[in-house]
BABARO-122078 format. One line per 5 residues: number of its first residue (from 1); their letters; for each residue y, z, x of C-alpha. Coordinates in Angstrom, 2 decimals. Example, Ala and Ser with C-alpha at 12.3 -4.5 7.8 and 13.67 -1.06 7.14 Angstrom:
1) AS) -4.50,7.80,12.30  -1.06,7.14,13.67;
//
This chain:
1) XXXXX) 96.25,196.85,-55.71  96.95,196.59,-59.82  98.68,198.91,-62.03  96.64,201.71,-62.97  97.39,203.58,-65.81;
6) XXXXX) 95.71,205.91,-68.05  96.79,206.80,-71.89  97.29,210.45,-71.03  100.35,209.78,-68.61  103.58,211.16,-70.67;
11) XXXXX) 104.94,207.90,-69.84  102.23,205.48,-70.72  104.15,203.72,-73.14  106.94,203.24,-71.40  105.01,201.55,-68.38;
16) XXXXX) 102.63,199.78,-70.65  105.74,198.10,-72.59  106.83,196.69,-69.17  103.57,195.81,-68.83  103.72,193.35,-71.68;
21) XXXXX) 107.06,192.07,-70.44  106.68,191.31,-67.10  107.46,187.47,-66.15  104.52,186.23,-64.46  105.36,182.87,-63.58;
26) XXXXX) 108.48,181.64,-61.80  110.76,179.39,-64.11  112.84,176.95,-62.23  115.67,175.77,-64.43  113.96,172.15,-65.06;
31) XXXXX) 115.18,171.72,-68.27  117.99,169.39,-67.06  115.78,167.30,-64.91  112.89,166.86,-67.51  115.50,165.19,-69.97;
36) XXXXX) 117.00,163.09,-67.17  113.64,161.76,-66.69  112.75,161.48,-70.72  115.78,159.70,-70.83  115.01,157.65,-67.98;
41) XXXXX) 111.38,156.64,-69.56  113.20,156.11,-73.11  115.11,153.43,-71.62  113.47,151.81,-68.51  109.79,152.29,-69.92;
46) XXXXX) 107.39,151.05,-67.46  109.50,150.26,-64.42  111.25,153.93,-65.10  106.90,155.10,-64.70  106.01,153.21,-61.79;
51) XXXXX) 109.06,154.63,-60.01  108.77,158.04,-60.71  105.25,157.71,-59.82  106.12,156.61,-56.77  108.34,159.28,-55.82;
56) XXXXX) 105.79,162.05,-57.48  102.57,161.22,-56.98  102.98,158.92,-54.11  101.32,156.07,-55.61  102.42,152.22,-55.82;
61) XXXXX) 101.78,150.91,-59.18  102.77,147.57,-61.40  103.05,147.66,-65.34  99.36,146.07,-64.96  97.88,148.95,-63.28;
66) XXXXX) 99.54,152.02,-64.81  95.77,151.97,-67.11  92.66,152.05,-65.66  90.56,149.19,-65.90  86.98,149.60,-67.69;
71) XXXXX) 86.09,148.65,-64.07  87.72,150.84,-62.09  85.93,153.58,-64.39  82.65,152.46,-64.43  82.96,152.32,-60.42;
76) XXXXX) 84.24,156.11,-60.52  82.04,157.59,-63.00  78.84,155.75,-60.82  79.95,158.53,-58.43  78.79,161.43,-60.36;
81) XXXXX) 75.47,162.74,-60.09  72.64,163.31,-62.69  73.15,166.85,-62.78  76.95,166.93,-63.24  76.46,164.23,-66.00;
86) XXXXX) 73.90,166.12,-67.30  76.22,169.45,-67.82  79.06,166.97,-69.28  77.13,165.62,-71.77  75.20,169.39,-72.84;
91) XXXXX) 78.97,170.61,-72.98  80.18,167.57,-75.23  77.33,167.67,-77.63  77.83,171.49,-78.04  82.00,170.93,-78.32;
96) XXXXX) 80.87,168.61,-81.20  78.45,169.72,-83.09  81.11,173.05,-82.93  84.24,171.63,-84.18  83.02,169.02,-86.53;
101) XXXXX) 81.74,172.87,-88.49  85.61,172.86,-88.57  86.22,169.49,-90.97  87.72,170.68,-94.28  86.79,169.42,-97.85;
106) XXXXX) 89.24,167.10,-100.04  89.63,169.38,-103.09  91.16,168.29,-106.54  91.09,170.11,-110.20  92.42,169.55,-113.61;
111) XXXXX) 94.34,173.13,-114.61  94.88,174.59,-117.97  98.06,172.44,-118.74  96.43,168.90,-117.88  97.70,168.30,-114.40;
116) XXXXX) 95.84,166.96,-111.81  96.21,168.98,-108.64  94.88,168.51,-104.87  95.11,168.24,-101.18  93.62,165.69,-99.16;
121) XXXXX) 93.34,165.77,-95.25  93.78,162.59,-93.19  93.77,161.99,-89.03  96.89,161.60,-87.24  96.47,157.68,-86.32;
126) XXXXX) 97.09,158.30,-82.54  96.99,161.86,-80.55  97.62,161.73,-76.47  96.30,163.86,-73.99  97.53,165.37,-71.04;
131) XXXXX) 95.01,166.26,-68.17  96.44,167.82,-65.38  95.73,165.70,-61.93  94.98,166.54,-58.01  93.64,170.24,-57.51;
136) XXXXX) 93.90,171.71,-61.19  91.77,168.27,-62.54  89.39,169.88,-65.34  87.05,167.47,-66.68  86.17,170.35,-69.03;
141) XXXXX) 89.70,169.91,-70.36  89.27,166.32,-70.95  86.40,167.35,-73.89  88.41,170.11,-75.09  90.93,167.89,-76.45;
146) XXXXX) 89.54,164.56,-76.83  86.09,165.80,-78.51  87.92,167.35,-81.61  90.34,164.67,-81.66  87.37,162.45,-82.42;
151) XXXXX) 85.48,164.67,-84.77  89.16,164.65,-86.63  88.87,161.11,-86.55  91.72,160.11,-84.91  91.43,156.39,-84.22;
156) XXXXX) 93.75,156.23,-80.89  92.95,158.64,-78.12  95.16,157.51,-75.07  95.08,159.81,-71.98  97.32,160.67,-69.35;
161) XXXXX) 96.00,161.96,-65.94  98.41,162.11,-62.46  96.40,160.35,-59.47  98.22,162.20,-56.70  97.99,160.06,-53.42;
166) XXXXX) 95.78,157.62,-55.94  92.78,160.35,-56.09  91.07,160.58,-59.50  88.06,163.13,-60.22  85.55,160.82,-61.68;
171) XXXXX) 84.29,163.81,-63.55  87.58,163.30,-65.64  87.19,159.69,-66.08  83.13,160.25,-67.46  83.94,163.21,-69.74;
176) XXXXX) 86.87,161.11,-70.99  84.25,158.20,-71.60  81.96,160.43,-72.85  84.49,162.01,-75.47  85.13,158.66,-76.81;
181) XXXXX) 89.05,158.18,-74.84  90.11,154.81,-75.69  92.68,154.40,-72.72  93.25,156.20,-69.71  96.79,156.28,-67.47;
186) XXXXX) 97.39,157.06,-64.06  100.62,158.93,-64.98  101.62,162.46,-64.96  103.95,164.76,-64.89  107.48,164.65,-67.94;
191) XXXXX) 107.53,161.27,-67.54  103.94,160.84,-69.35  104.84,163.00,-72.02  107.94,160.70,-72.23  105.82,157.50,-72.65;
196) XXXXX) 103.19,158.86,-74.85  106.16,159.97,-76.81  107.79,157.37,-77.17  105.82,154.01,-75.85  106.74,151.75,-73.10;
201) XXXXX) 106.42,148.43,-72.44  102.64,148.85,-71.83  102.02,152.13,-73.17  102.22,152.78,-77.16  103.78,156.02,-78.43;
206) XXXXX) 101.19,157.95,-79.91  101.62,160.93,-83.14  100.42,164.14,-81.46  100.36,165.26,-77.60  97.90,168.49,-76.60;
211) XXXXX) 96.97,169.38,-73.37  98.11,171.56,-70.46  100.66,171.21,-67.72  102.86,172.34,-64.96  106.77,173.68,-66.01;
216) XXXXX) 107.88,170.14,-66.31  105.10,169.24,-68.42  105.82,171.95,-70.67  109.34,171.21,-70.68  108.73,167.82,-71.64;
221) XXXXX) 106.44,169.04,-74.41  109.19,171.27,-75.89  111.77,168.34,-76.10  109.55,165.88,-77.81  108.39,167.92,-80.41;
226) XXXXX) 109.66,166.52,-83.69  109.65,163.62,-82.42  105.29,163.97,-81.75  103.37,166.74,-82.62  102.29,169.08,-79.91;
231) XXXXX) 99.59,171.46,-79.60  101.30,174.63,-77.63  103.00,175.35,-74.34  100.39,177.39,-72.73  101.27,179.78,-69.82;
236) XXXXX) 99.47,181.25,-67.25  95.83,181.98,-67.95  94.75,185.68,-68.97  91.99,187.59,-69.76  91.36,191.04,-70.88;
241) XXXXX) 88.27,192.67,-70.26  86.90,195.80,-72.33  84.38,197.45,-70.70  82.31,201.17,-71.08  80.37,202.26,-67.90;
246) XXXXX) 77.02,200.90,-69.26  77.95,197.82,-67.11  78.00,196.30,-63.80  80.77,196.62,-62.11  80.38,193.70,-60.10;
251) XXXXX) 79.69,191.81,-63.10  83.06,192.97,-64.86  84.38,192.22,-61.13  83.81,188.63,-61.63  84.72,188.23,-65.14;
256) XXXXX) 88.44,189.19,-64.49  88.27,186.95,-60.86  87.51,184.01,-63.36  90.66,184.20,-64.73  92.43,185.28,-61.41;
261) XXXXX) 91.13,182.32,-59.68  93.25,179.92,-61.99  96.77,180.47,-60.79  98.56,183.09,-58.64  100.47,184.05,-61.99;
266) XXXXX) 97.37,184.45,-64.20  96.56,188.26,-65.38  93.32,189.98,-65.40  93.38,193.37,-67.53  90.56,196.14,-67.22;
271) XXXXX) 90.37,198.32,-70.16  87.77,201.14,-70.27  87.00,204.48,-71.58  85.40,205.88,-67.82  87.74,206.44,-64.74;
276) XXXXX) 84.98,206.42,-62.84  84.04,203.34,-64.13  87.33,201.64,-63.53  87.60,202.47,-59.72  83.68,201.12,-59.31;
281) XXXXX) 85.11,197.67,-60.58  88.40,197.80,-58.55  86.10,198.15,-55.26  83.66,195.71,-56.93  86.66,192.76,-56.65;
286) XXXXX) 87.64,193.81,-53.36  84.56,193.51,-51.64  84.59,189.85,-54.00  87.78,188.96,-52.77  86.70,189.33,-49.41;
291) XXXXX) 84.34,186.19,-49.91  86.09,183.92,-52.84  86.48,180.78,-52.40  89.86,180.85,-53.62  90.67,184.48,-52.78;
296) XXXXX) 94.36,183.72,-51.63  95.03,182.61,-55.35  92.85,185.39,-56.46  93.85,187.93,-54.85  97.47,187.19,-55.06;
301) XXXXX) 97.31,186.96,-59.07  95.26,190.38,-58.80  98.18,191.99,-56.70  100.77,191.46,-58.75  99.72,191.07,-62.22;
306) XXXXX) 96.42,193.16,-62.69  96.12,196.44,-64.44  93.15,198.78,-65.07  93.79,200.87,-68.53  91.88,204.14,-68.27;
311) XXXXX) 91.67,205.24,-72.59  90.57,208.25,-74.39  87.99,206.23,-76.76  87.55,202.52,-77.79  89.25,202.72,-80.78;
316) XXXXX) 92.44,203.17,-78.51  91.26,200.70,-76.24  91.32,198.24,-79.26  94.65,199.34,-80.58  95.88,198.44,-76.78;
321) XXXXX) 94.30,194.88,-77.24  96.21,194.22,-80.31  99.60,194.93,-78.43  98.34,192.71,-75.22  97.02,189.87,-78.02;
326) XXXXX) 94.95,188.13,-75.08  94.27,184.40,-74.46  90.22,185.61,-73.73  89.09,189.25,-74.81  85.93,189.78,-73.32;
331) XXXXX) 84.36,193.09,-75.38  81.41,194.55,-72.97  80.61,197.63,-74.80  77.12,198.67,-76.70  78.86,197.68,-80.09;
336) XXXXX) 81.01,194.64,-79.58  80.80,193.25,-83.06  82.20,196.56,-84.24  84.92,196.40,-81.65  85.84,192.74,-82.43;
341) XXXXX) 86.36,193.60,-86.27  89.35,196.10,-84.84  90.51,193.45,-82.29  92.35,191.42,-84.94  94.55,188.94,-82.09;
346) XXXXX) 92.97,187.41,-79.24  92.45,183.93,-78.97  88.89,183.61,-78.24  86.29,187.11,-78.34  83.16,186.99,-75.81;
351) XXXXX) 80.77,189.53,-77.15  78.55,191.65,-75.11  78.43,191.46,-71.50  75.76,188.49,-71.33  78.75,186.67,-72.61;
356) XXXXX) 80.82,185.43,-69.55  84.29,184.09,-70.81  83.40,181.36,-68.21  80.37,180.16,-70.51  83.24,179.19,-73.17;
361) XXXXX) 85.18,177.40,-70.79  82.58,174.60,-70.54  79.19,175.31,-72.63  79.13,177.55,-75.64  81.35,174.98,-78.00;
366) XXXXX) 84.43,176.55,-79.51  87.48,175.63,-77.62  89.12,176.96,-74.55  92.60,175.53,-75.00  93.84,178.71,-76.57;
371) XXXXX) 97.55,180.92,-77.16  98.85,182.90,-73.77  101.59,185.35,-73.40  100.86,186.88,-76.57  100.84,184.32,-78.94;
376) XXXXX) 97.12,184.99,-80.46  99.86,187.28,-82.46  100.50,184.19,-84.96  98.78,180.86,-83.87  95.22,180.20,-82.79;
381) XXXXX) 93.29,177.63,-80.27  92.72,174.06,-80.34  90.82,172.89,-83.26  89.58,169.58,-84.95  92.24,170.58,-87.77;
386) XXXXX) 95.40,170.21,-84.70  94.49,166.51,-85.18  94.51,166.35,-88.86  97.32,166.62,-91.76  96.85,168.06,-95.52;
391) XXXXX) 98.83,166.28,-97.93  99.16,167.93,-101.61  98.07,165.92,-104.81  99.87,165.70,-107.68  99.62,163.78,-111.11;
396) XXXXX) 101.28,165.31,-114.74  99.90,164.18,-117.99  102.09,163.84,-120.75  100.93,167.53,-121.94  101.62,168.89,-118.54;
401) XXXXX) 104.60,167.63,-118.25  105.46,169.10,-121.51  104.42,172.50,-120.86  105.96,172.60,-117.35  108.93,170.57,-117.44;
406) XXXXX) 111.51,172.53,-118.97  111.13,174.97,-116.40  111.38,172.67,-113.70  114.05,171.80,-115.48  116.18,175.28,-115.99;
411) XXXXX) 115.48,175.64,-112.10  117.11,172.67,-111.18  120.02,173.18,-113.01  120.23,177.21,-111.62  120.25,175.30,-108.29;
416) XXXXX) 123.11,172.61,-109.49  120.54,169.98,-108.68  121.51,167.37,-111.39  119.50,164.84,-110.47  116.61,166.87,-110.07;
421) XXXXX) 116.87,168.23,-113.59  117.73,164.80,-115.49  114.73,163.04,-113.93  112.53,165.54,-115.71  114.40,165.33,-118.94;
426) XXXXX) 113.93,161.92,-119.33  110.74,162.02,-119.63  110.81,164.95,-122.15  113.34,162.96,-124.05  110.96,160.18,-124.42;
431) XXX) 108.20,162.33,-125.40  109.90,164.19,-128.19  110.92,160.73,-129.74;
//
């Protein structure tokens, strides 16, 4: 069963706090082995890959096959059928015609003093992409993160997907064609994030890594940053439904077994304003569970990490959102526009309840690589501007120089910058001559 709590309890807060704290996903110390194995890749390169693949995915490679061949894909992707091509290529037009809404302008002005002021944005050159392989391969993913990538312009797209026993999905290898991938990998785990990092032998380091992972993965993501760009380190998936009783249970039911379904440490969270209400869904993914496909993932991520919030009003029930700051808020109330306005951290808002949060995992267009455990608090999801950089303009005329310089000047100094301040008087010097 889930936690059940209602606002009224004298110690709601108390229980809701823990709540928000508890770990849901078991954290092996694998710190020490990811940089063993970063280190490994740093100096070995390709024979340090095919060996670890080996041992990992139980897969035989040489340096010649750690890519796939165009070959190789054009005899998986001849696999797929119409209709699952079809629902690719619907999802990757709406991904793009989405994100490229995204692009920023180039902006540049002339201000009162007579300098020349700006930004420009500019691609990162290369941007790698992780795609998880074997039973958690989401071809869905693969657009996610290669689509804005492209729309970005990012020249380089190099992807790396485990082959576990040497199985690919060649829904993965057809959204990555689709999506515009330039090379694809057979590698997984640290020791891809390693290479993409920082290049083999066959493999070129690239500027930015996004996509999701196991522990190790993540691990790996966290060391190399600084050295590449990264997008997050995403946890467990979540979802937080907000429901009033003008709804189907079942409905709701299956909304918060989407996210369930992901991992045994995923959280589904019922909020509504009608006890009634909330035991009707409980029963409602019960009687699902009975039936799911994968109920033992299900129903073990329901067990332990599920709660149904019983609130006074919606306005609390919004207030509670803001504290949880979910990965996917769905809001299916008669006014979900007016909730949404109060719900001011979630990572992606499905409004209304003909709004499935599963229709933004593949269809609707904006992104579903978005911030878990509660960090829609300050960052945001995957967008085409993760692949691009903004680099300020500057130019002084004479006359701007002139009216700013001295200050620049007297700042330096109060900072015992020398340097700093001397490179700006010489040029007032030689205007004052």
């Amino acid at each position: 069963m889930p936690i059940t709590l209602t606002t009224t309890q004298p110690d709601f807060d108390a229980r809701f706090t823990a709540l928000l704290g508890a770990k849901r996903e078991d954290s092996p110390d694998v710190d020490a082995a990811v940089a063993e194995i970063i280190a490994d890749v740093r100096t070995r390169g390709d024979q340090a890959l095919i060996e670890l693949t080996a041992r990992f995915d139980r897969l035989e490679l040489t340096a010649e096959r750690l890519a796939f061949s165009p070959e190789e894909i054009a005899q998986a992707i001849a696999q797929v059928s119409d209709p699952e091509r079809a629902a690719l290529e619907l999802a990757a037009e709406r991904i793009r015609a989405y994100h490229a809404r995204q692009m920023p302008e180039d902006a540049q002005w002339t201000d009162k003093t007579g300098a020349t002021l700006g930004w420009r944005w500019t691609p990162v050159s290369a941007a790698g992409l992780y795609v998880p392989g074997g039973l958690a391969s989401y071809p869905s993913s693969v657009l996610m993160n290669a689509i804005p990538a492209k729309v970005a312009g990012v020249e380089r797209l190099a992807v790396a997907v485990p082959t576990p026993d040497g199985v690919i999905n060649p829904l993965v290898l057809l959204a990555a064609q689709i999506a515009g991938v330039d090379e694809i990998y057979r590698v997984g785990g640290a020791q891809a994030v390693a290479a993409l990092a920082y290049g083999t032998e066959t493999i070129a380091p690239v500027d930015k890594i996004t996509g999701p992972g196991n522990a190790y993965v993540a691990a790996a993501k966290r060391r190399v940053f600084g050295r590449v760009g990264i997008d997050m380190i995403a946890g467990p998936s979540e979802i937080l439904v907000i429901a009033d009783r003008n709804n189907d249970p079942d409905w709701i039911a299956l909304d918060l077994l989407s996210q369930a379904e992901h991992d045994e440490s995923a959280q589904s969270l019922l909020i509504t304003d009608d006890a009634d209400f909330a035991q009707l869904v409980i029963k409602a993914v019960d009687r699902r569970l009975e039936t799911l496909e994968r109920r033992a993932i299900a129903g073990a991520s329901w067990r332990d990490y599920g709660a149904v919030i019983v609130v006074r009003n919606l306005d609390e029930a919004a207030a509670l959102s803001n504290r949880i700051a979910p990965e996917h808020l769905a809001l299916c109330v008669s006014e979900p526009q007016r909730l949404a306005d109060q719900c001011i951290h979630a990572g992606a808002i499905f409004l209304g309840q003909w709004t499935p949060e599963a229709i933004g995992d593949y269809v609707a267009g904006p992104n579903h690589v978005l911030p878990t455990a509660r960090s829609a608090r300050f960052s945001s999801g995957l967008s085409a501007l993760d692949f691009l950089k903004r680099t300020t303009l500057t130019r002084m005329s004479p006359e701007a120089l002139h009216a700013t310089g001295p200050a620049a000047e007297t700042l330096a100094q109060s900072e015992s910058l020398e340097a700093h301040g001397l490179s700006v008087r010489a040029r007032l010097d030689h205007l004052n001559r």
